[in-house]
GUKOLVEX-314844 format. One record per residue (C-alpha): residue number from 1; x, y, z. Coordinates in steps of 0.001 Angstrom, whole numbers. Layout:
N
  seq       c1       c2       c3
  NUM        X        Y        Z
...
END
This chain:
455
  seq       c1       c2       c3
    1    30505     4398    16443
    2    27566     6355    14839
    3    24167     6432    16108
    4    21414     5052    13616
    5    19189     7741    13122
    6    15363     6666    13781
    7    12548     8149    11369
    8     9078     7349    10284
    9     8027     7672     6630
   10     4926     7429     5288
   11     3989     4205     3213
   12     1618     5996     1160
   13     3890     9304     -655
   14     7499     9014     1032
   15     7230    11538     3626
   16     9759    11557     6579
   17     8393    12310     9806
   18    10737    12876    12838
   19     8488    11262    15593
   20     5540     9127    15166
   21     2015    10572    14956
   22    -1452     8903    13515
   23    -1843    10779    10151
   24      793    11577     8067
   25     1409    15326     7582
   26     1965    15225     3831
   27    -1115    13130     2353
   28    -3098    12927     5673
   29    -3518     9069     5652
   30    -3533     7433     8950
   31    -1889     4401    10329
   32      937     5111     7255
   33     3957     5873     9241
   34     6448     3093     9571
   35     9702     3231    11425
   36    12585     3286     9666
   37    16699     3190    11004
   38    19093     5261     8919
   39    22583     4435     8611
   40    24603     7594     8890
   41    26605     7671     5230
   42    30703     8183     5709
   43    32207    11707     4358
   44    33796    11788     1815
   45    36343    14594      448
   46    34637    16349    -2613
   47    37478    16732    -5474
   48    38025    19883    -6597
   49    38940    18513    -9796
   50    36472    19582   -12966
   51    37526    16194   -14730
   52    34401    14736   -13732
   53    32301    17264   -14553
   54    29481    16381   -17420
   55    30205    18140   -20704
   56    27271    20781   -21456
   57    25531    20304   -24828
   58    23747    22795   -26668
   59    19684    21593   -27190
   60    19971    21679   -31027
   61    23605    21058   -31271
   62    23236    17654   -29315
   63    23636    14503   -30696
   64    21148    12092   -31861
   65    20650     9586   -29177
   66    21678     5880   -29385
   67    19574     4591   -27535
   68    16637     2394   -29742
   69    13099      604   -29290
   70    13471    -3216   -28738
   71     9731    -4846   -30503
   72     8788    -7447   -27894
   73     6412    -8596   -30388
   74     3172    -8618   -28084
   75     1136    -5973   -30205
   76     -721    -5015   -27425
   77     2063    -4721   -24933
   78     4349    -2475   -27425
   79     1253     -211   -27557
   80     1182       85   -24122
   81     4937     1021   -23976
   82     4944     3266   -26928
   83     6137     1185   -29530
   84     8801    -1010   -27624
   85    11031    -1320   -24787
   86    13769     1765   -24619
   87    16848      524   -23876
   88    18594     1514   -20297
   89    14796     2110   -19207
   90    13212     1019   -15909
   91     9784     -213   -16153
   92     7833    -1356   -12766
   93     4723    -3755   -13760
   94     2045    -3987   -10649
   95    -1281    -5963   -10127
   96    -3161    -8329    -7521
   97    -1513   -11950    -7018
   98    -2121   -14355    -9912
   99    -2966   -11859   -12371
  100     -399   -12598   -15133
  101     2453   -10553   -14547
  102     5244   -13443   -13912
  103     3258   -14949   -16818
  104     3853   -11785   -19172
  105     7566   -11805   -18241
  106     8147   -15033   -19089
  107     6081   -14845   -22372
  108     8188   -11921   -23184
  109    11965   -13830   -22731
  110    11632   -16097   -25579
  111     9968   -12982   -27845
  112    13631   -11023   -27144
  113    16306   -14155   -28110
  114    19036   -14462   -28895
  115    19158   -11499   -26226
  116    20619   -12815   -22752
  117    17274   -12963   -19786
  118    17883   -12738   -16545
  119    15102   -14031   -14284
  120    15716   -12867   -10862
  121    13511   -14721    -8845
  122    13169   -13718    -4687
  123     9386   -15431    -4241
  124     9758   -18615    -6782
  125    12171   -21661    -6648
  126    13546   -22335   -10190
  127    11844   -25504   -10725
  128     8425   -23542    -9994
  129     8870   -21516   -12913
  130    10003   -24390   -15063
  131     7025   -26399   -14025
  132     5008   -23043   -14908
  133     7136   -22557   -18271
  134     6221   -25841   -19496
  135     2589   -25565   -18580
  136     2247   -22656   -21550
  137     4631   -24276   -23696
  138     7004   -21579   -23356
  139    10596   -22612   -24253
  140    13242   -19795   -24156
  141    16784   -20629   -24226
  142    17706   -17208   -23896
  143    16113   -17190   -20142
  144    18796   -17448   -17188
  145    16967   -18069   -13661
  146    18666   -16474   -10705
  147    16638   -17414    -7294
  148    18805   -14358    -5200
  149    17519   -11622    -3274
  150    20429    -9802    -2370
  151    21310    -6775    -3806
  152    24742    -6647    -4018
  153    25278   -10204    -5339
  154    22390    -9434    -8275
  155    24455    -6131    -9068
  156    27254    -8328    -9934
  157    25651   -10908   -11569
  158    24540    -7852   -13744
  159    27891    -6670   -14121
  160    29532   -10067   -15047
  161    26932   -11592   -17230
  162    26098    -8305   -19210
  163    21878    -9094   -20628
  164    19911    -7423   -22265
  165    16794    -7625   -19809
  166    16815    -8233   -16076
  167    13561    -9356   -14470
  168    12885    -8245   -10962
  169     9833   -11042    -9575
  170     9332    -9137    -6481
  171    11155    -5571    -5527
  172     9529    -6788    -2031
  173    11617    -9628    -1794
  174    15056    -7771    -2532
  175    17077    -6517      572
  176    20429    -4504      422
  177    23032    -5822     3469
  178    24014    -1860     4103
  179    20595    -1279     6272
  180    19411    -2646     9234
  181    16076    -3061     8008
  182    14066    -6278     7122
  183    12909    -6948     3337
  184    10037    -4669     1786
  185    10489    -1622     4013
  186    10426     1551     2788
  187    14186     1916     3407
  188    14323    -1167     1023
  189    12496    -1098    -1374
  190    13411     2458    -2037
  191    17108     2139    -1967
  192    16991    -1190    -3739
  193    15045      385    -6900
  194    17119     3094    -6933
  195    20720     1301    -7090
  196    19056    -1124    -9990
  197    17958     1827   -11778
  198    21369     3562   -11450
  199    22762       42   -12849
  200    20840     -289   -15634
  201    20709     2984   -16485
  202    25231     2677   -17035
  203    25258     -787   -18176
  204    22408       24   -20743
  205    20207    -2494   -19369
  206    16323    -3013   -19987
  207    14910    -3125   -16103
  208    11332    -4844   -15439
  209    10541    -4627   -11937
  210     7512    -6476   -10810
  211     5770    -4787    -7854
  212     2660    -6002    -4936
  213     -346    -4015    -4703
  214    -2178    -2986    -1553
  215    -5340    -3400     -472
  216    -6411     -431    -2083
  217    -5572    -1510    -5516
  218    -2221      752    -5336
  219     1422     -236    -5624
  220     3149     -969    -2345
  221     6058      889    -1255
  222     6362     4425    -1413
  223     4915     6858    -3701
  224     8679     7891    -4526
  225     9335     4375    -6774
  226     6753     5372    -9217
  227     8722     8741    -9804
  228    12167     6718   -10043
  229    11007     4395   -13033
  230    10141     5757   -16339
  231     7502     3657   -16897
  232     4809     1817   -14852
  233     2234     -162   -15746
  234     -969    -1435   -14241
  235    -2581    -5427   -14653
  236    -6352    -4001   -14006
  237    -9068    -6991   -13621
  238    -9435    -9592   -10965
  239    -7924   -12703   -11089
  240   -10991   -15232   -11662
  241   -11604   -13019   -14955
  242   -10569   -14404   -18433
  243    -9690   -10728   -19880
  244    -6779    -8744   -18547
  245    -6434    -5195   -19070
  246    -2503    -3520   -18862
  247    -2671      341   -18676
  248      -70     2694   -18649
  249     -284     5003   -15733
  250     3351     6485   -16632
  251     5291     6762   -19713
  252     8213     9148   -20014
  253     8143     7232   -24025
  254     5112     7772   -25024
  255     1425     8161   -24253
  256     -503     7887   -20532
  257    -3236     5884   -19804
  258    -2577     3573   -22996
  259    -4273     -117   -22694
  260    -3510    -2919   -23996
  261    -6346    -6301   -23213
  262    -5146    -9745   -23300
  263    -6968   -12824   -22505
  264    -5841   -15679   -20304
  265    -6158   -19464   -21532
  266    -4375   -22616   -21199
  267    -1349   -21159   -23067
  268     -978   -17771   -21284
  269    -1710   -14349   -21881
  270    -3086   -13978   -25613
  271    -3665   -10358   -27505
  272    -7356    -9243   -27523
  273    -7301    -8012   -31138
  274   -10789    -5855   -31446
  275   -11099    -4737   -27705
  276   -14020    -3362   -28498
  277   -15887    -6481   -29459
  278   -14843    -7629   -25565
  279   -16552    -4964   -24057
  280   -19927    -4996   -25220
  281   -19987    -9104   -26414
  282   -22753   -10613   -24313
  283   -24760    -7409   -23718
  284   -28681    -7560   -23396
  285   -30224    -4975   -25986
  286   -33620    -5245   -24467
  287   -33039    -4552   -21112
  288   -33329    -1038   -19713
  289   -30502      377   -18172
  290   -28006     -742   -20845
  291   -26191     2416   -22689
  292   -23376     2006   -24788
  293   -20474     4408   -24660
  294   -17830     5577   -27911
  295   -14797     5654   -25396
  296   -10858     6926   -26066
  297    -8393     4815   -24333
  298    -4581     6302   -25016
  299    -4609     6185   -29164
  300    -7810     3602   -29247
  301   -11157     3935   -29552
  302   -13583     1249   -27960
  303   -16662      986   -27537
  304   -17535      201   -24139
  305   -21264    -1136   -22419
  306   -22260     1194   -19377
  307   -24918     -303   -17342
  308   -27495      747   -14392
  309   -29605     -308   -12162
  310   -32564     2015   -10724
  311   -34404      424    -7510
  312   -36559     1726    -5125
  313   -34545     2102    -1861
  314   -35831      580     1688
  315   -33479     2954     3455
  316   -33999     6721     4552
  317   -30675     7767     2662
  318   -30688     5621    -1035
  319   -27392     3987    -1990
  320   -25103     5093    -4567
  321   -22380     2912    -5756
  322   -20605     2929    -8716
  323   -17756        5   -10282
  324   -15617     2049   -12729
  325   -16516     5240   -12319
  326   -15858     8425   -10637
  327   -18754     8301    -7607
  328   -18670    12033    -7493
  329   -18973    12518   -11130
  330   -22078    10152   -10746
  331   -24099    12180    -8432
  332   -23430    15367   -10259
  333   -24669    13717   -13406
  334   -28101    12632   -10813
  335   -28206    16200   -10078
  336   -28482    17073   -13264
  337   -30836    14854   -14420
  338   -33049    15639   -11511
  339   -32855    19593   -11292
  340   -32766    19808   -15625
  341   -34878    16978   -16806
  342   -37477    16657   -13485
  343   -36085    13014   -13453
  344   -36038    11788   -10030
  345   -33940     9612    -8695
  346   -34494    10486    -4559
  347   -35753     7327    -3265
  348   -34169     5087    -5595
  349   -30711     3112    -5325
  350   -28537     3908    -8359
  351   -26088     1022    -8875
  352   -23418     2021   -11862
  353   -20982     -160   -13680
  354   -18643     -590   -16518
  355   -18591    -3841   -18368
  356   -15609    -5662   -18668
  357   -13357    -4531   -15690
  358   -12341    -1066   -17701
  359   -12669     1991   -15349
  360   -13357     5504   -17157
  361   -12067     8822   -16411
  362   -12900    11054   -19441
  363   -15290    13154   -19107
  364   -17110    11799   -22361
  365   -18620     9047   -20401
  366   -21180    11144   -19171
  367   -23946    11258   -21304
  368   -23544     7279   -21259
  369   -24045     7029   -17447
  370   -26937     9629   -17657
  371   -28751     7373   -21061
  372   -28248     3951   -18608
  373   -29406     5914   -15381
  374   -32478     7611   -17169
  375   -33387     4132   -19131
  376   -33096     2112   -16262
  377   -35802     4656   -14346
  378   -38101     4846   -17120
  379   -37785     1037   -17707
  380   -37334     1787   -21452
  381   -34394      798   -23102
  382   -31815     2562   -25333
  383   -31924     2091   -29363
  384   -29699     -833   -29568
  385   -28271      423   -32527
  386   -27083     3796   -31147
  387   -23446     4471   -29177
  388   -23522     8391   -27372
  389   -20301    10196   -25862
  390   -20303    13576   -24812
  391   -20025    16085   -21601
  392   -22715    17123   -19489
  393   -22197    20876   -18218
  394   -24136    21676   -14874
  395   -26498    23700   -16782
  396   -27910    20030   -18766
  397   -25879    21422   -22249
  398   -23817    19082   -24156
  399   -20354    20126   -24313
  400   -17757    18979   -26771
  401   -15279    16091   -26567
  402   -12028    14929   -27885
  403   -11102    12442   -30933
  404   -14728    12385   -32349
  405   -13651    11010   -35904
  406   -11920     7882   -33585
  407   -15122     6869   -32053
  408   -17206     7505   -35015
  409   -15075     5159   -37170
  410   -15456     2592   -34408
  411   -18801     2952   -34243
  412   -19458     2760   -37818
  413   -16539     -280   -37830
  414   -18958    -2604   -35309
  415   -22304    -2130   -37475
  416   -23789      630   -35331
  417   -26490     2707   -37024
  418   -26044     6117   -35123
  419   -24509     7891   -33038
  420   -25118    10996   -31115
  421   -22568    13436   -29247
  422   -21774    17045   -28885
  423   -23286    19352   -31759
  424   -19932    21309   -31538
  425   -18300    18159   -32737
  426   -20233    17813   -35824
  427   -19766    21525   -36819
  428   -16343    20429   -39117
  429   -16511    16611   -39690
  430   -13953    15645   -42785
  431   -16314    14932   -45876
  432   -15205    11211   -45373
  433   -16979    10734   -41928
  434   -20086    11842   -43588
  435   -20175     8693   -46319
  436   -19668     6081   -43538
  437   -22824     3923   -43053
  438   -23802     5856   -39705
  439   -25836     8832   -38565
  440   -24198    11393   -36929
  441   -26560    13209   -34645
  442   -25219    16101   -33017
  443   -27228    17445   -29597
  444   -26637    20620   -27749
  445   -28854    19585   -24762
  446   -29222    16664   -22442
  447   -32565    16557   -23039
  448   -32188    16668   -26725
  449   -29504    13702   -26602
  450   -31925    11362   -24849
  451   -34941    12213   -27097
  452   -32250    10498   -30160
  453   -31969     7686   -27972
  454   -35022     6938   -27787
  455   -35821     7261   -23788
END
């Protein structure tokens, strides 16, 4: 009998370690390394036969491929995936407990009939998601409920039944009787993904695989399963919040870090047609502090309320803390302001957020952040009628930015009277832009950019 081979591998990117040790040699996080037992696999002879060899196509001589976009008609969920579900495509779905993402899934079923469903349910009794079903009036005839976790009895049911979509409610829960291992190891969930991706990938199956997060807001499991799918998307928000935001952190059909914002009621998840009116609904023109920001998001443009807070600090080192934005990128942007402008901000606590859950990584947020940070100092608050986007360079210029006829449209769309970004942006405007019922101010300077804003 073969020994089982003992190895530790890393929770956090995949790596395989031979003997245990605190940090993990690959992406030196500690406390990742989990033992795992592998089965030695049996040899087998290789055939010498070319029969089973792939035929080689030339790249413009290929064939147009068969495979098409299913419309799950959820606007805001097709523009997350592109324009529709590929067939034979494997898409893993993550977020914090109670967020909505058993709720999407079965929204979706009905949306797909008379297309065969298969709910495969590891965490949920069947009669829980009926009771849940009938609670948002969702009736899908289409739906089949399968409460099985193991893997080689849902492969079959796959096999024998044929759908066209197979939900997966939790990859955690599913174990494969070839390994020693318990449920929601590495070993498992790992192997598991990978023989329902080979499965749906021959049987031309849609895959939705819903995934736990961590602690740290991540998916659980190894980094390896977000390589294996081709798409994966992100429920962003916490789960006492009405609005839901799905991004697209992977997409091998269409566009990265896509969003799409639903709101949950009585009757589910419901599309969030104008995003933009989300984001800055509710917001307090007269307060200092408040700066609002012409953001891209995938294909949209939204405009998007940035907010700060300026105190005087009771401790020798002042806080910095910042809810949807890049903490680094912050305190470059207080260097700036400081060493440029003369503004200050030793001694104070800076406190930075982004309304509405959204977190922003382009670097056109940071003339927003430095209007909010600078307002909230001066205790003199931004022209309410003004949105700003643009990049700060080190030296305090204004450097230019990417889809600036999207956010000026926006802008102009939501009744805004001005709005002021890079001068290199206004340099070629299309004739068009310039008849819409807002200024365009273009800045070369930080300085320059909050003088138009009025601080």
């Amino acid at each position: 009998m073969a020994r089982t081979a003992t190895r530790y591998v890393c929770s956090n990117c995949g790596a395989v370690s031979l003997k245990y040790q605190g940090k993990c040699f690959e992406c030196q996080s500690w406390g990742t390394l989990q033992e795992t037992r592998l089965e030695p696999a049996e040899k087998t002879r290789r055939e010498s036969s070319s029969n089973g060899l792939p035929v080689l196509q030339n790249l413009h001589e290929a064939n147009a491929s068969e495979f098409r976009r299913t419309l799950t008609g959820i606007g805001e969920l097709d523009r997350v995936l592109g324009g529709g579900l590929m067939q034979a495509s494997a898409v893993l779905v993550g977020g914090e407990p109670g967020i909505g993402k058993s709720t999407l899934m079965l929204q979706l079923a009905p949306r797909l009939a008379p297309a065969k469903v298969l709910y495969i349910s590891g965490e949920e009794s069947p009669n829980q998601i009926r009771e849940r079903a009938e609670r948002l009036s969702i009736r899908a005839d289409n739906l089949w409920l399968i409460p099985e976790v193991n893997l080689e009895r849902i492969l079959e049911i796959i096999e024998r039944e044929k759908p066209a979509l197979v939900i997966i409610d939790s990859i955690q829960t599913i174990y494969s009787g070839e390994y020693q291992s318990s449920a929601g190891t590495i070993t498992q969930i790992r192997e598991c993904a990978a023989m329902l991706i080979r499965a749906a990938k021959q049987q031309n199956v849609i895959l939705m695989i819903i995934g736990h997060i961590t602690k740290e807001g991540a998916l659980a499991g190894p980094k390896a399963l977000e390589h294996m799918v081709d798409t994966v998307l992100q429920f962003e928000g916490e789960g006492y919040q009405r609005y839901r935001i799905v991004r697209s952190v992977k997409n091998r059909f269409g566009s990265t870090n896509e969003i799409g914002v639903f709101r949950m009621d009585e009757s589910g998840l419901e599309e969030v047609s104008n995003p933009s009116e989300f984001f800055i609904s509710g917001r307090r023109a007269d307060v200092p502090g408040n700066a609002v920001l012409a953001a891209i998001e995938g294909s949209r443009a939204l405009l998007v309320e940035v907010q700060a807070l300026v105190t005087k600090s009771n401790y020798s080192m002042p806080q910095r803390i910042s809810t949807g934005f890049d903490l680094k990128r912050m305190s470059i942007i207080l260097a700036v302001l400081e060493k440029r402008l003369s503004i200050e901000t030793w001694g104070q606590d800076v406190f930075v957020k982004i309304a509405g859950g959204l977190k922003l990584a382009e670097p056109a947020a940071d003339l927003a952040i430095a209007a909010a940070v600078a307002s909230g100092l001066m205790n003199r608050p931004v022209d309410p009628a003004t949105v700003c986007c643009g990049e700060i360079g080190l030296a305090g210029e204004l450097r230019a930015i990417s889809d600036s006829e999207r956010r000026i449209r926006e802008a102009a769309h939501l009744g805004f009277k001005r709005i002021v970004l890079p001068e290199a942006n206004t340099r070629e405007l299309k004739p068009s832009l310039r008849k819409l019922p807002i200024t365009i101010s273009g800045c070369t300077t930080l300085h320059e950019a909050l003088d138009r804003l009025d601080i």
